[in-house]
DRENDREN-319347 format. One record per residue (C-alpha): residue number from 1; residue in three letters; x, y, z. Coordinates in steps of 0.001 Angstrom, whole numbers, plus 500000, padded with zeros to 6 digits. Example, Ala and Ser with C-alpha at 12.3 -4.5 7.8 and 13.67 -1.06 7.14 Angstrom:
# residues 2
1|Ala|512300|495500|507800 $
2|Ser|513670|498940|507140 $
END
This chain:
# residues 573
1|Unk|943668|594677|415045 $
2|Unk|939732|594274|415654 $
3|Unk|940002|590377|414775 $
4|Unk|943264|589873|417254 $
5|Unk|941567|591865|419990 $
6|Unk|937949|589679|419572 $
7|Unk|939931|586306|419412 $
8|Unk|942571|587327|422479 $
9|Unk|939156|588418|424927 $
10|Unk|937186|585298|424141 $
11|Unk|940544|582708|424268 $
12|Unk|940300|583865|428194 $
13|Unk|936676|583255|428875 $
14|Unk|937401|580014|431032 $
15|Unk|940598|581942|432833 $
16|Unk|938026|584504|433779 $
17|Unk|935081|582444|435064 $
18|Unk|937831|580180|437088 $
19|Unk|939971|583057|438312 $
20|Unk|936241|584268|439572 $
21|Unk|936071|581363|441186 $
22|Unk|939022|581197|443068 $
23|Unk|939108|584725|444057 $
24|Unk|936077|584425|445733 $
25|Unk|936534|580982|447494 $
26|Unk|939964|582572|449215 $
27|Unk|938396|584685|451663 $
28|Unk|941473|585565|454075 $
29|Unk|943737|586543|450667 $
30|Unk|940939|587480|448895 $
31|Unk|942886|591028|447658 $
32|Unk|946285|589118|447028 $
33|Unk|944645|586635|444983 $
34|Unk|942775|589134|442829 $
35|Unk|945777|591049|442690 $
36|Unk|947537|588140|441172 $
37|Unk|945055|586878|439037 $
38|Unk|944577|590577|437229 $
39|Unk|948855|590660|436960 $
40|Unk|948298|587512|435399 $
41|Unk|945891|588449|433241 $
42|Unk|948010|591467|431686 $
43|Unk|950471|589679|431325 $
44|Unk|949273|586357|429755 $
45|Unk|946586|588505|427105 $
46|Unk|949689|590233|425966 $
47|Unk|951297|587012|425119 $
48|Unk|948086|585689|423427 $
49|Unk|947830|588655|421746 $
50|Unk|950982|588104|420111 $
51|Unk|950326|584683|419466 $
52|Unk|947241|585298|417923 $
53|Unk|948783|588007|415802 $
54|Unk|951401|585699|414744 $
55|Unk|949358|583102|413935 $
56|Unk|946243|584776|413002 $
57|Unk|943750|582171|414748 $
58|Unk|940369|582487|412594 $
59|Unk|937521|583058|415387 $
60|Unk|935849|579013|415391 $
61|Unk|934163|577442|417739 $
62|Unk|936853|574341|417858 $
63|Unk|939867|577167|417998 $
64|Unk|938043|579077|420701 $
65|Unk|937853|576145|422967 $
66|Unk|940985|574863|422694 $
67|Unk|942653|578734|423413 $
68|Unk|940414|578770|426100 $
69|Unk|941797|575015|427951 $
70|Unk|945403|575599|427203 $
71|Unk|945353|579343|428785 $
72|Unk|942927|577980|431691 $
73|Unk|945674|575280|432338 $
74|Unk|948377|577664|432105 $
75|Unk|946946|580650|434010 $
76|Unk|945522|578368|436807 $
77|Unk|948931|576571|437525 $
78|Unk|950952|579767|437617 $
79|Unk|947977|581246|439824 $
80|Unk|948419|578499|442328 $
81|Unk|952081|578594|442506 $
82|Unk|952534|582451|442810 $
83|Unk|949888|582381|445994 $
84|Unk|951462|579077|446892 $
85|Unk|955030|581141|447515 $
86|Unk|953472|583375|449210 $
87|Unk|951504|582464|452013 $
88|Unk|952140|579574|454338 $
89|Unk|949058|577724|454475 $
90|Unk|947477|576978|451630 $
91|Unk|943560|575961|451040 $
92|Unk|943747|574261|447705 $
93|Unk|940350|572975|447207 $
94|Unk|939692|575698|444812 $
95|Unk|942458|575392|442902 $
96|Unk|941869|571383|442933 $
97|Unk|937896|572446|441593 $
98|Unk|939330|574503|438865 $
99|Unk|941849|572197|437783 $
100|Unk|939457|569095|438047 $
101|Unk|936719|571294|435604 $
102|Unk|939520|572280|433135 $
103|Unk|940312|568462|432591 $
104|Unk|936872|567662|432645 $
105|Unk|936123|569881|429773 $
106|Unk|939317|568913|427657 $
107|Unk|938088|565224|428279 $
108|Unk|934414|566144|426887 $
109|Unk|935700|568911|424940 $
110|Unk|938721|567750|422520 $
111|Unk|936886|564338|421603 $
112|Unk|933654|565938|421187 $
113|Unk|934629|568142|418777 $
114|Unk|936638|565179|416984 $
115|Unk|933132|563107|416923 $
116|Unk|931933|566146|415705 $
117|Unk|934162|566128|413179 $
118|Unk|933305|563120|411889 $
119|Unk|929711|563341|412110 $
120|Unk|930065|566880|409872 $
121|Unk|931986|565140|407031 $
122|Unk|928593|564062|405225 $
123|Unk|927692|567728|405820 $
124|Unk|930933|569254|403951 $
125|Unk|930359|566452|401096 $
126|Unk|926740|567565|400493 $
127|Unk|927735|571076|400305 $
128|Unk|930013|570836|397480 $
129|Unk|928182|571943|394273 $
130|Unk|928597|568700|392003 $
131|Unk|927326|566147|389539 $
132|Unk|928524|563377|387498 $
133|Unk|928859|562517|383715 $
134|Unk|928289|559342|382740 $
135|Unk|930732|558895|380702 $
136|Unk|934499|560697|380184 $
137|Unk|935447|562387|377189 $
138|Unk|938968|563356|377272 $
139|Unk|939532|567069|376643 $
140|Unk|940045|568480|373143 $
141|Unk|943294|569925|372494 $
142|Unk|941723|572799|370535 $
143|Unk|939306|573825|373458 $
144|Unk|941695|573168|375821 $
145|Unk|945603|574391|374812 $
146|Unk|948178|572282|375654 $
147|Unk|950012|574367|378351 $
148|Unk|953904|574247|379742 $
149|Unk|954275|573184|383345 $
150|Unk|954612|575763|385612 $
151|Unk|958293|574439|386526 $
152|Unk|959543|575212|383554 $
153|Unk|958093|578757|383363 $
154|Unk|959330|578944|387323 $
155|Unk|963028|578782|385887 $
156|Unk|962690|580891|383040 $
157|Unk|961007|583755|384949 $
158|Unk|963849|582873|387526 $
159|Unk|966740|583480|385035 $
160|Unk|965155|586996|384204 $
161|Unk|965083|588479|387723 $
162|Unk|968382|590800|386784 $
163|Unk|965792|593425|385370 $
164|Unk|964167|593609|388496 $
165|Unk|965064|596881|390496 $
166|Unk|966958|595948|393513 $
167|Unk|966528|592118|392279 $
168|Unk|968847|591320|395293 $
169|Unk|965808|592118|397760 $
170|Unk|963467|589762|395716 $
171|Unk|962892|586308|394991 $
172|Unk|959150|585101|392647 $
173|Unk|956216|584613|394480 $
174|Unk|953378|582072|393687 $
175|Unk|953193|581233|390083 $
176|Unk|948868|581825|389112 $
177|Unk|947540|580675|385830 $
178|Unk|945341|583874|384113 $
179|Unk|943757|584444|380453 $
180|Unk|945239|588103|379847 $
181|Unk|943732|589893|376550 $
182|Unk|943048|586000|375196 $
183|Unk|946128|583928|375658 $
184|Unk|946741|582087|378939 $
185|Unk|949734|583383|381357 $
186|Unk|951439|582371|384158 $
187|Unk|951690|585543|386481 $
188|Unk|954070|585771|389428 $
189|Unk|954738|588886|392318 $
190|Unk|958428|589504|393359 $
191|Unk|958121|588841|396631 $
192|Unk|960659|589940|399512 $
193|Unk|963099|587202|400600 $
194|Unk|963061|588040|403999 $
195|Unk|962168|590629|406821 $
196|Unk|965332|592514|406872 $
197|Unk|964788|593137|402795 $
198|Unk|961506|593978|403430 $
199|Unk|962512|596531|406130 $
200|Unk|964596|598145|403745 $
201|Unk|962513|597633|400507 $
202|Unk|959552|598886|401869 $
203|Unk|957463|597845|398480 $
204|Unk|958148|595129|395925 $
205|Unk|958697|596142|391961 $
206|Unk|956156|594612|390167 $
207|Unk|955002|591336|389021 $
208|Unk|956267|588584|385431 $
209|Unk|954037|587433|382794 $
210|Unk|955017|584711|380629 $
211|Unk|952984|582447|378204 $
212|Unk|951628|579089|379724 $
213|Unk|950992|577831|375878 $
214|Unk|954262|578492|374215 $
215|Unk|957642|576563|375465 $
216|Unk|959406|579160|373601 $
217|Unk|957578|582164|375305 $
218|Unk|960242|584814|376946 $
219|Unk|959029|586381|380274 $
220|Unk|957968|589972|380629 $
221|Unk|958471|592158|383403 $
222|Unk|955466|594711|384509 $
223|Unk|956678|597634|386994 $
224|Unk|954021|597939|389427 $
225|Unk|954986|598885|392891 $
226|Unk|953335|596703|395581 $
227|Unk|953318|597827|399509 $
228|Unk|950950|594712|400500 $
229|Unk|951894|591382|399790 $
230|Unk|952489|587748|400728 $
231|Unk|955960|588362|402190 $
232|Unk|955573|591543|403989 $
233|Unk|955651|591668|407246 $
234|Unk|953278|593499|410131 $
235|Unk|950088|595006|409121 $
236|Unk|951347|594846|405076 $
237|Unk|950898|591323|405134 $
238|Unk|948010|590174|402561 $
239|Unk|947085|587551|404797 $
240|Unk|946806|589989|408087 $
241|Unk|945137|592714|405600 $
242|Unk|942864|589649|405166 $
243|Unk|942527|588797|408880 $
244|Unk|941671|591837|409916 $
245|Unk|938829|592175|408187 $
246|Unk|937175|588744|408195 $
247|Unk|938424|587160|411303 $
248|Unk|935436|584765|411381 $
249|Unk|936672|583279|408246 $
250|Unk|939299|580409|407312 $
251|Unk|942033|581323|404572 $
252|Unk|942047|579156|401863 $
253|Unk|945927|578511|401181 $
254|Unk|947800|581095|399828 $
255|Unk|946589|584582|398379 $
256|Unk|947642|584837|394901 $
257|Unk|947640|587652|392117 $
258|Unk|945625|588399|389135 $
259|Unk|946002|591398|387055 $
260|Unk|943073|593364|385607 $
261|Unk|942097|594896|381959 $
262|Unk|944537|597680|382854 $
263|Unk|947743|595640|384365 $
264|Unk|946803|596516|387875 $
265|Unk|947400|593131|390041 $
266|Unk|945472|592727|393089 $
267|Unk|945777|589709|395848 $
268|Unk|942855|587703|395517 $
269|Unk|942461|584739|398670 $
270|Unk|939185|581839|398763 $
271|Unk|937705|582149|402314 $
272|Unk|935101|579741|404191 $
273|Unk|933232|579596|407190 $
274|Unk|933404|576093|408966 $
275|Unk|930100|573758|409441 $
276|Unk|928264|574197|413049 $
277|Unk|931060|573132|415801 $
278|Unk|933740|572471|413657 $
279|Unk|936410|573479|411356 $
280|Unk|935444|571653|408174 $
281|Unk|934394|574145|405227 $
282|Unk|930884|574610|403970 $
283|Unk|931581|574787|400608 $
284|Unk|928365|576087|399172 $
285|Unk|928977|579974|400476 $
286|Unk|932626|580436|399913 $
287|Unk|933563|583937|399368 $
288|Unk|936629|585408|397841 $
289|Unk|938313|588287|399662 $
290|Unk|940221|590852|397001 $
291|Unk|943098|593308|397843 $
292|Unk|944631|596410|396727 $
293|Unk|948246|595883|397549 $
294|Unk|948815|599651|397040 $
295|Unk|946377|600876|399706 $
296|Unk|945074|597463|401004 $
297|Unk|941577|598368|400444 $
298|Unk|939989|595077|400971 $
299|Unk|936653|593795|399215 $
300|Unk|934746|590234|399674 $
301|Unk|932132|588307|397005 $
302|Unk|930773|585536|396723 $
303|Unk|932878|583037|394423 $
304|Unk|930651|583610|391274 $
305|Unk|930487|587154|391947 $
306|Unk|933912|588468|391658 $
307|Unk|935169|590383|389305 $
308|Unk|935373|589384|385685 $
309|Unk|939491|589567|385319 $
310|Unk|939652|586810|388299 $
311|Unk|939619|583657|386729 $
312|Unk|940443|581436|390108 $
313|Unk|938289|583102|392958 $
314|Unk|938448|579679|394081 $
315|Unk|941834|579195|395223 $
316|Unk|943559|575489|394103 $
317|Unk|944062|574438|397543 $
318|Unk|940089|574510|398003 $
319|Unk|939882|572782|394684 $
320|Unk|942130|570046|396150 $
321|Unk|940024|569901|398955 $
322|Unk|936890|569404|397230 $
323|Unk|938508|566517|395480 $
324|Unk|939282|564740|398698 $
325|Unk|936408|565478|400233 $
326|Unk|933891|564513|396895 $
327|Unk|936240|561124|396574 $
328|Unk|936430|560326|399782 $
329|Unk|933233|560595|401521 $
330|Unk|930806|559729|398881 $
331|Unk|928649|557324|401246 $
332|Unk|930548|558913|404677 $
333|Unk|933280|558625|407130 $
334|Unk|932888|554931|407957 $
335|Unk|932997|553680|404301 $
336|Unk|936271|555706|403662 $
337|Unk|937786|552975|406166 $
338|Unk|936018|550279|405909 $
339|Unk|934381|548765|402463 $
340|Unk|935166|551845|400551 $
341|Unk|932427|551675|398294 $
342|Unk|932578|554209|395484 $
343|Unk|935508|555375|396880 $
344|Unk|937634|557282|394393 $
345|Unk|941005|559352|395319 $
346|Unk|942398|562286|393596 $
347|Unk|946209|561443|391967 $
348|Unk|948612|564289|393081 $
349|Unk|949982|564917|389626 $
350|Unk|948981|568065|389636 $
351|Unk|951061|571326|389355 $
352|Unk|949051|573405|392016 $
353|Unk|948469|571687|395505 $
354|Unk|947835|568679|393194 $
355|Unk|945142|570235|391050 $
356|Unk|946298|571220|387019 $
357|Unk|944726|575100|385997 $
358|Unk|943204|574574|382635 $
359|Unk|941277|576622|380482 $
360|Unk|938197|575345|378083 $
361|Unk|937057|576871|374411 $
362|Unk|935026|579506|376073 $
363|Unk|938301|580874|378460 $
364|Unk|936644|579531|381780 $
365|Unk|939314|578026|384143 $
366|Unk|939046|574543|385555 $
367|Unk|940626|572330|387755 $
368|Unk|941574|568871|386251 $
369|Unk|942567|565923|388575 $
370|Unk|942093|562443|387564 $
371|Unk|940877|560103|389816 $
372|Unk|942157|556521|390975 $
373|Unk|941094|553767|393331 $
374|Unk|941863|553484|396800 $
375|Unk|943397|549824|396358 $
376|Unk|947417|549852|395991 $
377|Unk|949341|548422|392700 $
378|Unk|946222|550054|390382 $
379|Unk|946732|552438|388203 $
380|Unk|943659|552479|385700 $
381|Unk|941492|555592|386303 $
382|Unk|938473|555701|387247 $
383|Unk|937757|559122|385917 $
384|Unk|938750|562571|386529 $
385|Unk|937133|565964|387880 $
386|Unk|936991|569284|386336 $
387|Unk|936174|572104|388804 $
388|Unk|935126|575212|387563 $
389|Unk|937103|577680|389178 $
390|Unk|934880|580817|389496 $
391|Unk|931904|578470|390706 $
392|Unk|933265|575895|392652 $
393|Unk|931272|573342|390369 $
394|Unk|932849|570023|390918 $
395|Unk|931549|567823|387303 $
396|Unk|932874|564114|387777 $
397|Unk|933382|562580|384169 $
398|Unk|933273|558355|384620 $
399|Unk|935297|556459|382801 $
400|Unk|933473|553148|383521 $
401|Unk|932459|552708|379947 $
402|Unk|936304|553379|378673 $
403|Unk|937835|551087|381397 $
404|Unk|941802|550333|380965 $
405|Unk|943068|554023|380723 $
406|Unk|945830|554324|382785 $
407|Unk|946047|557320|385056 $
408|Unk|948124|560313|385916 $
409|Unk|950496|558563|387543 $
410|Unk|951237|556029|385463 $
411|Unk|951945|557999|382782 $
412|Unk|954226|560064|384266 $
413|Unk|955878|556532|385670 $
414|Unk|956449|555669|381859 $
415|Unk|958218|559068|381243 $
416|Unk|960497|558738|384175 $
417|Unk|961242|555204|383124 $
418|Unk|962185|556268|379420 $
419|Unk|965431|558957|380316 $
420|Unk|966682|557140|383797 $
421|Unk|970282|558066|382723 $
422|Unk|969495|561894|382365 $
423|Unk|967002|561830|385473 $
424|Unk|963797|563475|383362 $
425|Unk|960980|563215|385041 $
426|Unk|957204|563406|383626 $
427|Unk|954875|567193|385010 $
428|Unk|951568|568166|384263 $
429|Unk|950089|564958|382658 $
430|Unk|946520|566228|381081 $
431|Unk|944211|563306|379762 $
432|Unk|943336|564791|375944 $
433|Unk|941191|563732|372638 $
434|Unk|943642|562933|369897 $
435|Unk|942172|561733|367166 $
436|Unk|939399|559903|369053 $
437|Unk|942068|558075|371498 $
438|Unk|942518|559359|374908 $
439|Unk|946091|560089|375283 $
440|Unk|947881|561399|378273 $
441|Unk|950079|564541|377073 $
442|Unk|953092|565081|379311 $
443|Unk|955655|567826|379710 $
444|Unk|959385|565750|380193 $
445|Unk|961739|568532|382448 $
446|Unk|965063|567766|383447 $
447|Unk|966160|567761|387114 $
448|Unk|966736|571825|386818 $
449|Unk|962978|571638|385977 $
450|Unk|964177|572463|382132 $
451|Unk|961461|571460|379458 $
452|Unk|962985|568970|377434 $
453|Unk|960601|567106|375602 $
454|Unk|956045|566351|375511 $
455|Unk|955045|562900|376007 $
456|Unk|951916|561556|374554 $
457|Unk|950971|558274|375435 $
458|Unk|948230|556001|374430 $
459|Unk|945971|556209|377555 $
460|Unk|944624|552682|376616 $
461|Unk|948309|551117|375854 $
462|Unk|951582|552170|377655 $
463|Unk|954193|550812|375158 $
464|Unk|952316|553895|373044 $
465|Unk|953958|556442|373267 $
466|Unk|955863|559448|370894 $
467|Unk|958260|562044|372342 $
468|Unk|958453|565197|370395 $
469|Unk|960630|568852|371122 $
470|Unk|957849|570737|370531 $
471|Unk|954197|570396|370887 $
472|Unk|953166|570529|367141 $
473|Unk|956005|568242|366186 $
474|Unk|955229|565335|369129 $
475|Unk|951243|565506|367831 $
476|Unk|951997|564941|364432 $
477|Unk|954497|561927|365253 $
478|Unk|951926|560366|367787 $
479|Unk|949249|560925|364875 $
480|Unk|951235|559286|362276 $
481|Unk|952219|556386|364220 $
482|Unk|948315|556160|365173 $
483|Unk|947596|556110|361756 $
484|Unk|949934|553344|361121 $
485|Unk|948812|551041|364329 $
486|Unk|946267|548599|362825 $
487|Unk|944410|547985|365989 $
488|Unk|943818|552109|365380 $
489|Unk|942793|552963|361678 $
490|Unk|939710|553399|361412 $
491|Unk|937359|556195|361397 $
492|Unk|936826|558010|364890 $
493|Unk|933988|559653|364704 $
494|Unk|934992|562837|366064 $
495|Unk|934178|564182|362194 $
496|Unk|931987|563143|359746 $
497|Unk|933531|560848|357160 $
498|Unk|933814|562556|353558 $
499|Unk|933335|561018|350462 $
500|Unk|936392|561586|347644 $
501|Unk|938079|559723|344136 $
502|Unk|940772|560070|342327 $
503|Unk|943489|558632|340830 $
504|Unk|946284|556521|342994 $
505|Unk|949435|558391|342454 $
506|Unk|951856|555902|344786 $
507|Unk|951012|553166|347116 $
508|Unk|953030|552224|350492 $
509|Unk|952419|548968|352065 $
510|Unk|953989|548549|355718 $
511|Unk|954254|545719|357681 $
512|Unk|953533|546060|361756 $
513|Unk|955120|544659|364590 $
514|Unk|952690|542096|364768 $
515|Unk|952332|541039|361411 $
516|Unk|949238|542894|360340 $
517|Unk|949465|545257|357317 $
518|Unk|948820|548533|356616 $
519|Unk|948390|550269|352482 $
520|Unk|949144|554241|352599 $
521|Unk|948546|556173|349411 $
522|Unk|948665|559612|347557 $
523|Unk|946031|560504|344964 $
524|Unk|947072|562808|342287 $
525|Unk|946427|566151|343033 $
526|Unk|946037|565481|346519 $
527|Unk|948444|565858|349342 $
528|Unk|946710|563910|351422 $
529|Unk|948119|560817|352833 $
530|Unk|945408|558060|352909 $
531|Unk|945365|555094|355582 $
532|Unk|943867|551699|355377 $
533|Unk|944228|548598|357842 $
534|Unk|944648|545638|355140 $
535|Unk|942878|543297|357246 $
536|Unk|939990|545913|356964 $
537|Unk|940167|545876|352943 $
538|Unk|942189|542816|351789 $
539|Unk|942461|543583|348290 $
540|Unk|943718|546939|349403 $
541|Unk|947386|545173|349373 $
542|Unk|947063|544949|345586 $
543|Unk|946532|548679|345112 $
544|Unk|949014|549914|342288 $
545|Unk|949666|553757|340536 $
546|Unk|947142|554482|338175 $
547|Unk|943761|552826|340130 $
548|Unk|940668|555002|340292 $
549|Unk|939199|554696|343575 $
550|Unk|936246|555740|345480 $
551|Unk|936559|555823|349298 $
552|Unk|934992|557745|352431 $
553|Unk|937762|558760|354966 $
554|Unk|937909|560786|358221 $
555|Unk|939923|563554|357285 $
556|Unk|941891|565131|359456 $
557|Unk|943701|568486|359981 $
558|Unk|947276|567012|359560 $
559|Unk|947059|565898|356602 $
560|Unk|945971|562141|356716 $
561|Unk|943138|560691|355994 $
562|Unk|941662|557115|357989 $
563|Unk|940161|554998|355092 $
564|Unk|936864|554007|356618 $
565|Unk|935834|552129|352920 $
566|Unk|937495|551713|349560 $
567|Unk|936363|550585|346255 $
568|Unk|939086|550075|343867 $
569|Unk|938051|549764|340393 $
570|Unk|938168|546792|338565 $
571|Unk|939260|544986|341372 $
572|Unk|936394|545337|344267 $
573|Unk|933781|546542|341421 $
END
């Protein structure tokens, strides 16, 4: 109630001075003015009040002044016309002097603090923590697991609210991507479906876990009553609790949950204090607010400071705004409209306020978002951003020396283009490593947001792509048929090439689409299945049962082999 009070008393700082003014200029109705202007008063801080404690108005400077205009106007005019009614003659140079100041201000006021604005936009990009890589390497898929989009896991967890107490009170709140004893979760709050359910519910249940790296993953109910949360109402609200405590700061989107070594969830919100005169966030001392939602004891840290079980004290909103901001304004306002030099924007295929919650070989969370350029009918990327989600770190990875990978949204154009008659649509599109290719991997939903299929698709060539029904099976399809493109075998590089003989035990020889040739063969003793381009090794094609060979190969952990050299003996020797 502190923060409501502080931002109702200094919304009427203008009101006061004016009504000052006025009072004092009306000497014969000096008492009936004051009279009115202190009944006005009451009467128009109780509505602000309840404004501001509806809409929980942070304490800026850029808020402040524009509370402070609209109740001047509005206090002033129903000033004049009360005192108007009631006496006959009326002096209105007062009331003319007050109104003439409050349009004044708004005229120097409202575009001021636009300019300044503008002006503070270099100021916001400089204070985002960042550098840039040189040169983008696609993620691993063993660092970084391959993860179900959050739509799907929405509509399981959905189906499974029947073993929710009361379930009739509660619908899932905001889905938050966690590492929980090792394996990466998607945990969601019941949340109250309205104020009359909350008014009779009181507290919500508990919160669902369910596994963000297996499609086949059930979803598991916790029982852990909440009395503070995001759909509460009054002085349970998370984002009052919140308010009330740091007035002077800006709420990052949405407070979400993340449950601790012992299953305890708490609320946990990204706030910011705005740059000099404005609203626009310093990003270099955000702070994350955390809440009990059993007693709504209320903590603050710095981003890097929080405690260890939060893996996102920056929220994904922030992250998006980062994005915008770091893409944007790289060399400031007026090159974002005009030139656009360096200008890079952020795709919105994300699945959280267009950001995708990721997690690397070490369990830190990032936030991936590939990045394309500002002119229309382009879809190559120009790279993409991982933001470390604890830190705020923005790292930009370029993908000037790999130029031609699609982006995002191109890839998920290909999926929707591939099922039109069943309406599947491409989600969470996450640029990995396979095999030393980038590849976009895609989760296909139907229109219930169903999983249905992954996509992986050639980053470099669109009419790449293999479809599998589960994650394993689509890898090992798109690594075969990489295997058997001859523009693609050869050795990667992503593992050292290993020398091996043996004895041919059968011999394969496909021909390609475009007429090139490619020799697959067993050795004896040896499941491996070995891979040669025939234009690489021409006498390859005359490979028969029985040959000794000597070769080096880039094995790999599906059980092929890319044949970097062969010698085949007495034939090449």
């Amino acid at each position: 109630m502190t923060g409501i009070l502080t931002t109702t008393i200094l919304s009427f700082i203008l009101y006061f001075v004016l009504a000052a003014i006025i009072v004092a200029k009306n000497n014969k109705n000096r008492k009936t003015t004051l009279k009115t202007a202190v009944i006005l008063f009451v009467l128009l801080f109780i509505v602000g009040g309840v404004i501001n404690y509806i809409l929980l108005i942070p304490i800026t400077v850029p808020n402040m002044v524009i509370a402070n205009i609209a109740i001047a106007v509005i206090g002033i005019f129903l000033l004049y016309g009360i005192t108007s009614a009631t006496e006959k003659k009326k002096k209105t140079g007062a009331y003319e002097a007050a109104l003439g100041l409050i349009i004044l201000l708004g005229i120097i006021a409202i575009p001021g603090l636009f300019i300044l604005g503008i002006t503070t936009l270099d100021n916001t990009y400089e204070s985002i923590n960042k550098h840039e890589v040189k040169e983008a390497k696609p993620l691993n898929k063993d660092d970084t697991p391959i993860t179900v989009s959050p739509e799907y896991a929405r509509n399981k967890v959905q189906k499974s609210m029947s073993v929710v107490p009361n379930t009739q009170f509660y619908d899932l709140g905001k889905l938050q991507v966690q590492k929980i004893d090792g394996e990466v979760v998607f945990v969601a709050p019941v949340e109250f479906t309205g104020f009359w359910k909350y008014f009779r519910g009181k507290e919500t249940e508990g919160y669902f876990t369910i596994s963000a790296t297996d499609a086949n993953a059930q979803p598991d109910f916790i029982e852990n009553k909440m009395k503070h949360t995001n759909s509460s109402y009054f002085n349970h609200n998370i984002e009052r609790t919140i308010y009330t405590k740091y007035p002077n700061y800006i709420q990052s989107g949405e407070a979400q949950i993340e449950v601790d070594e012992e299953g305890k969830p708490w609320y946990v919100q990204t706030l910011y204090k705005p740059i000099g005169l404005t609203n626009k966030p310093d990003m270099d001392s955000m702070r994350v607010a955390v809440v009990d939602p059993v007693t709504s004891e209320t903590k603050s840290y710095d981003i890097d400071k929080a405690p260890a079980f939060i893996d996102g004290s920056l929220s994904s909103e922030m992250a998006t705004d980062q994005n915008k901001y770091y893409g944007k304004y790289v060399h400031g306002w007026l090159n974002s409209l005009f030139g656009k030099k360096d200008v890079k924007i952020p795709n919105e295929s994300g699945t959280e306020s267009s950001v995708t919650p990721i997690f690397d070989e070490n369990g830190d969370m990032y936030y991936f978002t590939d990045m394309a350029s500002p002119k229309e009918n382009i879809d190559s990327a120009l790279g993409y951003t991982l933001i470390n989600a604890r830190t705020g770190e923005l790292t930009y990875f370029n993908s000037k020396k790999n130029s031609g990978i699609m982006d995002s949204k191109g890839a998920k154009e290909i999926v929707n283009k591939e099922f039109p008659e069943k309406n599947w649509e491409g989600s969470m599109p996450i640029l990995y490593n396979i095999d030393g290719n980038p590849t976009w991997v895609v989760n296909v939903l139907d229109p219930n947001g169903l999983f249905k299929k992954y996509a992986y698709i050639k980053a470099s060539d669109a009419d790449f792509v293999v479809f599998g029904d589960s994650a394993r099976e689509a890898l090992e399809a798109y690594r075969l048929q990489l295997a058997q493109d001859p523009s693609n075998v050869s050795a990667t590089g992503e593992s050292e090439l290993e020398k091996i003989s043996g004895e041919v035990n059968r011999v394969l020889v496909t021909t390609q689409k475009n007429g090139q040739q490619v020799v697959q063969f067993l050795l004896k003793d040896d499941k491996t299945i070995y891979t040669i381009n025939a234009g690489k090794a021409p006498l390859a094609l005359f490979l028969q049962s029985g040959d000794n060979v000597e070769l080096e190969a880039n094995i790999r952990d599906n059980g092929t082999g890319i044949v970097d050299t062969i010698s085949i003996k007495g034939l090449t020797e």
